[in-house]
LOSE-524601 format. One record per residue (C-alpha): y negated, x, z. Coordinates in pm, whole numbers, plus 50000, padded with zeros to 5 digits. Layout:
YXZ
...
***
This chain:
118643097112919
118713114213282
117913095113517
115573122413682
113333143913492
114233177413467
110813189613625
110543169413958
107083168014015
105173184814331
105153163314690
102323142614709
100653150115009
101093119315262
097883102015376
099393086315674
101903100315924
105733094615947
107253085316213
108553115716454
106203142716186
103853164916463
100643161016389
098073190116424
096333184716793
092583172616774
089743177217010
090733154917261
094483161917292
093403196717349
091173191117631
093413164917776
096233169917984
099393153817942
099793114317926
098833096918248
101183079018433
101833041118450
098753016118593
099663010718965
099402978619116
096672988019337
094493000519002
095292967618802
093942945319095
090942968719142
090362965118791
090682929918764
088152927719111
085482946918852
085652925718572
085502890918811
082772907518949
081072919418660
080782883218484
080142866518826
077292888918964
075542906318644
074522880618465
071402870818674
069572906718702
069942937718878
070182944419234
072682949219503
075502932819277
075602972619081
076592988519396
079192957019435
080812960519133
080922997519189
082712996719479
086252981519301
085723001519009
085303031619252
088533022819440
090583016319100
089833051218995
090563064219367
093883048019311
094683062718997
093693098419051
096303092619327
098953079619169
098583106218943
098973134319213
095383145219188
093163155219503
090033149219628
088003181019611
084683184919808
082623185119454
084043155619361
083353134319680
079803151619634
079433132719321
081253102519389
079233099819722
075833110219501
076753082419205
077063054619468
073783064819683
071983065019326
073133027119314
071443017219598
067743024019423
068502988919198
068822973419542
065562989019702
062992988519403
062152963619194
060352989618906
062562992618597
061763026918528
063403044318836
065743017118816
066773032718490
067153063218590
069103062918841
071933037818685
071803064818391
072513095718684
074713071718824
076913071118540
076763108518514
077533115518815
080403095818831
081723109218491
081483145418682
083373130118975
086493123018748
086443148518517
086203174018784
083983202718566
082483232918740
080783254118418
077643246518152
080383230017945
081603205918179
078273199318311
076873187518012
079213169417850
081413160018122
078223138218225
077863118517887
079723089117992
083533075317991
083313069317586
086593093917568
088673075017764
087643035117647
090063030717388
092993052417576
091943029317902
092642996217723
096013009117543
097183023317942
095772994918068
097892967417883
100782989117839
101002987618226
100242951618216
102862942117969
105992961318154
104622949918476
104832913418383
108342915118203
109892932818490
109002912918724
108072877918626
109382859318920
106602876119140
103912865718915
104832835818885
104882836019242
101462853519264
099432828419018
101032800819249
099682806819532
096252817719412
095882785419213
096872765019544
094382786019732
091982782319450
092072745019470
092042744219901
089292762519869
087212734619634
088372709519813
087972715520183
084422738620070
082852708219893
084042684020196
082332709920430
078992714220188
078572672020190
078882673120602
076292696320639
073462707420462
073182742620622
076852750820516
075612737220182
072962761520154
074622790820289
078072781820020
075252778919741
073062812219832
076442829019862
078442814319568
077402826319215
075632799819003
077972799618668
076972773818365
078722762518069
075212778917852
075572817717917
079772812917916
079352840817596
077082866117810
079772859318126
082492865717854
080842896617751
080222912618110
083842906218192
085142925717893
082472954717982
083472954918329
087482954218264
086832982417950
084933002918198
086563000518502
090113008718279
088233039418126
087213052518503
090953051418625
092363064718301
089773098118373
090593101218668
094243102018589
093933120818288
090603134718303
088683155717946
088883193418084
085533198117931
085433231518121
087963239817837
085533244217600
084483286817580
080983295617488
081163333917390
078173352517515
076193367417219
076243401217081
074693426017379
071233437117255
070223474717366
067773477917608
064673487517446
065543458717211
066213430517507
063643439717768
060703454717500
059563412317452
060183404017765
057933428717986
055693418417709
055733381417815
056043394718208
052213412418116
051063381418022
052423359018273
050673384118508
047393384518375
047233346918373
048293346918701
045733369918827
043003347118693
044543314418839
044173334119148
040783346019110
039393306519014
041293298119309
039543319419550
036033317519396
036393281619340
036143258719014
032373253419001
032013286518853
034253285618595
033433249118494
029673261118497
030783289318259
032893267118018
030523239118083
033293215018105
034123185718389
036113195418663
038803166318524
038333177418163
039573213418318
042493198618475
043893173118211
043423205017964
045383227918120
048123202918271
050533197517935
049623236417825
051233249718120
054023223718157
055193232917784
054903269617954
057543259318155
060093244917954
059963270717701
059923299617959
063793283918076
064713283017681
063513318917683
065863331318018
068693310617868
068483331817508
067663360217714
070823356617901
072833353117631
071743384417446
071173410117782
072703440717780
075913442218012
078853465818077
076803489518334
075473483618680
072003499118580
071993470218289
072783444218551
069903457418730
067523454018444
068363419618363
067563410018722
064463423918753
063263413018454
063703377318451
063473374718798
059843385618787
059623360718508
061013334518712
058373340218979
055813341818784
056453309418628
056403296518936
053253303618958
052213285718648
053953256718817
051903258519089
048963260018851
049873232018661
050603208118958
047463216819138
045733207218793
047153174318806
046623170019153
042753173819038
042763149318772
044533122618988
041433128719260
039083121418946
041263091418781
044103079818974
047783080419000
049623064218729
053243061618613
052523085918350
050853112618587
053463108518877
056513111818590
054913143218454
054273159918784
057693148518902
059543166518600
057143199618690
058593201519030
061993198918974
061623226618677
060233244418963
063403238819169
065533250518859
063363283118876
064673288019206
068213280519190
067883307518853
066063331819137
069183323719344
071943329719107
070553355919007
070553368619367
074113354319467
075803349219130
075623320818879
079093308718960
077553278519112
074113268618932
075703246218691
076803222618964
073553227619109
071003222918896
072923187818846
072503178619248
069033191719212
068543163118901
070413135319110
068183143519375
065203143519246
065883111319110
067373098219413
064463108019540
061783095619328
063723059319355
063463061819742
059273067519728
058903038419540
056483055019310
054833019919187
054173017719602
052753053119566
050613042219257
049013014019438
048323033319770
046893060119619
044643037319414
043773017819703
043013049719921
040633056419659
038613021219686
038403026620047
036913060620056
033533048619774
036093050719439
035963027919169
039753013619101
041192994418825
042672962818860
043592958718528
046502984218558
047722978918906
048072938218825
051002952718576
052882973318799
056352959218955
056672940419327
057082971719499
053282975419465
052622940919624
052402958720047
050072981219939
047892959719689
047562932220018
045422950020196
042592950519971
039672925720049
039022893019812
038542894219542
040602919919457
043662915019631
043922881419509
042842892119139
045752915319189
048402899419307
047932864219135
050732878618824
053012891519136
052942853019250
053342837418915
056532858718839
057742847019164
057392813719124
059012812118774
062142834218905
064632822319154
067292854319166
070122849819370
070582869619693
072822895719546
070562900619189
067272907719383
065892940219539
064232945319887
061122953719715
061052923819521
062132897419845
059402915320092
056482907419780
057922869519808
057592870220212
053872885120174
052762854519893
054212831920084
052332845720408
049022848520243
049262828219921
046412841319632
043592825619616
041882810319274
038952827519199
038402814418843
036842840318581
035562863818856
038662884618815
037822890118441
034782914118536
036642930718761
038592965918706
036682977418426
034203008218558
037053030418578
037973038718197
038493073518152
036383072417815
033033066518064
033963106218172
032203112317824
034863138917743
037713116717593
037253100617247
038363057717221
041223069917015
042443096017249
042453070617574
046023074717735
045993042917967
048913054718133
***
């Protein structure tokens, strides 16, 4: 018998790769340039400096320690970008100088909300520093984040560490010598000086992180997310995703009578609402309300979420519209302008509108975390309305990049005005000129509220500010995982400590439920 049939059968298609076979290029290795080269010294140590930091500092809360541990990861990815012949560009110190200023808020406020957002337009902003993008593309996915280059960071990472270490052993041996002996001089000679002296004692302990044996696991785990990180920040910046890569044809071109036909449509009817915000406005609300017999707050609250709905959808609509305008003549190009610029300004307009609305409602109710988001997110749609206006005006070439700086500003921003200070001013504003106010909610709002909430007279202030001094009391922070916000709230309790006022603060900061408006059903009641 043969020892080979006499039909050999087909290949069988091979599920994993052979050594030296090209494989097709995927997503990545198309937007990627070509392999970084090897970790530098100066990366490895800033890297290292991140993770020490990160399990050292993180652990106890949020505050200064963010911008801390920033600052080496920062400096690793400075180092690598270098190494790997890349330069600094003015855009990308504006984001790297933007992503670090955003760090600061964690410092400031002691609110968790802006807090938030700014570490989340931190991180964006420092993905567009290393990635370098200029379009829509870019812009929007080059902000998502350093999840490309994790894994890649790790591999570059410990293939740098591994060659570095056989090459030249004799200088780390050297190297872990003398920081173990400096190590040890340093226990020895700071514990003599701590038992001499009890203000060197206190200054080594409010300086030196407090590390126990029980959260060695969450220590563990902010060291390995501060090395991964800092290892994916130098790897983009020495190999960064060219998101920018990535084309978006423009649609099929629409005729004219097609395109604008809808859209002078929508222009009519922006105008005629415009027209009779302008008419209310000059022959005030009472007429209107006394026609449509409602409140003057019912009026505002109503129209508020209407018109900022308006808004968003009125930007989907100039994107789409964008997409589909006619193009190819001048007189087209001139269409398109005038079209959606009039759009544009009349939605600004209804922006206008809507924030005067809530501006109204406020007056009736209050400012609240809700209301001051909301209007917040109104006025910077407003901004993108301009910047549109602009590009439209100048060329687009730029709005991507600047509708991002108009985000990280507005957040930067909104972190700066403490808007939990703002809340309780406001509120307090109110009690001082005849308002009722509600204790209830300002008593839950972070330390940053404490200033304003101490000048109210007893009961209240107390009643207010007796959770503010609890909290305190339960939390000792260190120096480098507490905010401004939150150590100026300790000074004021422990100037003017809260007084105990038994149940009387149980009747208090009840008259001002918006239900008593008798326009609002119990199930309807936003308490934010």
């Amino acid at each position: 018998m043969p020892e080979s049939p006499a039909y050999p059968a087909p290949p069988r298609a091979d599920l994993w790769q052979r050594r030296g076979q090209q494989q097709p290029p995927g997503v990545l290795s198309r937007l990627r340039p070509p392999s970084p080269p090897a970790i530098g010294p100066a990366t490895l140590w800033s890297v290292f400096a991140t993770a020490l930091l990160s399990a050292l500092v993180l652990g106890d809360g949020l505050g200064p320690n963010l911008l801390i541990v920033a600052v080496p990861a920062a400096s690793g990815a400075f180092f690598a970008a270098r190494t790997a012949g890349r330069r600094l560009r003015p855009w990308t110190a504006v984001w790297a100088v933007g992503g670090l200023a955003l760090l600061t808020i964690p410092a400031l406020r002691e609110a968790g909300w802006p807090v938030f957002l700014a570490m989340v337009s931190a991180l964006a902003l420092g993905s567009l520093a290393l990635h370098g993008s200029r379009g829509w593309p870019g812009v929007l996915l080059g902000s998502l984040g350093l999840f490309p280059s994790a894994a890649a960071g790790v591999r570059w990472g410990w293939s740098g560490v591994r060659a570095r270490v056989d090459d030249t052993r004799g200088r780390m041996r050297t190297v872990v010598r003398s920081t173990v002996v400096a190590v040890a001089l340093l226990i020895v000679f700071g514990a003599l000086f701590a038992s001499a002296d009890a203000a060197f004692a206190d200054l080594l302990g409010s300086l030196t992180p407090d590390v126990s044996v029980g959260d060695s696991p969450w220590r563990v785990f902010l060291f390995v997310l501060g090395l991964v990180g800092a290892l994916a920040a130098a790897h983009s910046a020495a190999a960064p995703v060219r998101w920018d890569r990535i084309t978006v044809r423009p649609g099929k071109a629409r005729n004219r009578a097609e395109w604008a036909l809808p859209l002078i449509v929508l222009n009519l009817l922006f105008a005629v609402f415009v027209a009779l915000q302008l008419v209310v406005l000059l022959g005030g609300y009472d007429k209107v309300l006394d026609e449509t017999g409602l409140k003057l707050s019912e009026y505002a609250r109503q129209g508020f979420w209407q018109l900022l709905w308006a808004t968003v959808l009125t930007l989907l609509v100039i994107a789409l519209a964008l997409r589909w305008a006619p193009r190819g003549r001048p007189s087209d190009r001139t269409l398109v302008r005038s079209v959606l610029g009039s759009l544009c300004v009349l939605t600004l307009v209804v922006v206008a509108s809507a924030l005067r609305r809530m501006d109204l409602y406020v007056d009736a109710f209050g400012l609240t975390r809700l209301r001051i988001s909301v209007a917040a997110v109104e006025l910077w749609l407003g901004v993108v309305l301009i910047l549109i206006i602009a590009a439209g005006v100048f060329g687009a070439r730029l709005l991507p990049r600047a509708v991002a700086v108009s985000a990280a500003a507005g957040v930067l921003a909104f972190g700066l005005l403490s808007p939990d200070g703002m809340i309780a001013e406001q509120n307090v504003q109110r009690y001082e000129s005849g308002k009722p106010i509600d204790i209830d909610y300002l008593k839950d709002l972070s330390a940053d509220a404490v200033p304003a909430l101490d000048t109210l007279p007893e009961p209240l202030r107390s009643c207010a500010l007796r959770n503010f001094e609890r909290d305190a009391a339960l939390l000792d922070a260190p120096w480098y995982s507490s905010s401004w916000g939150e150590v100026r709230a300790r000074d004021i309790l422990e100037k003017r400590p809260v007084q105990n006022h038994g149940t009387e603060c149980y009747g208090l900061g009840q008259e001002t439920d918006e239900r008593e408006d008798g326009y609002e059903e119990e199930d309807s009641y936003d308490p934010y």
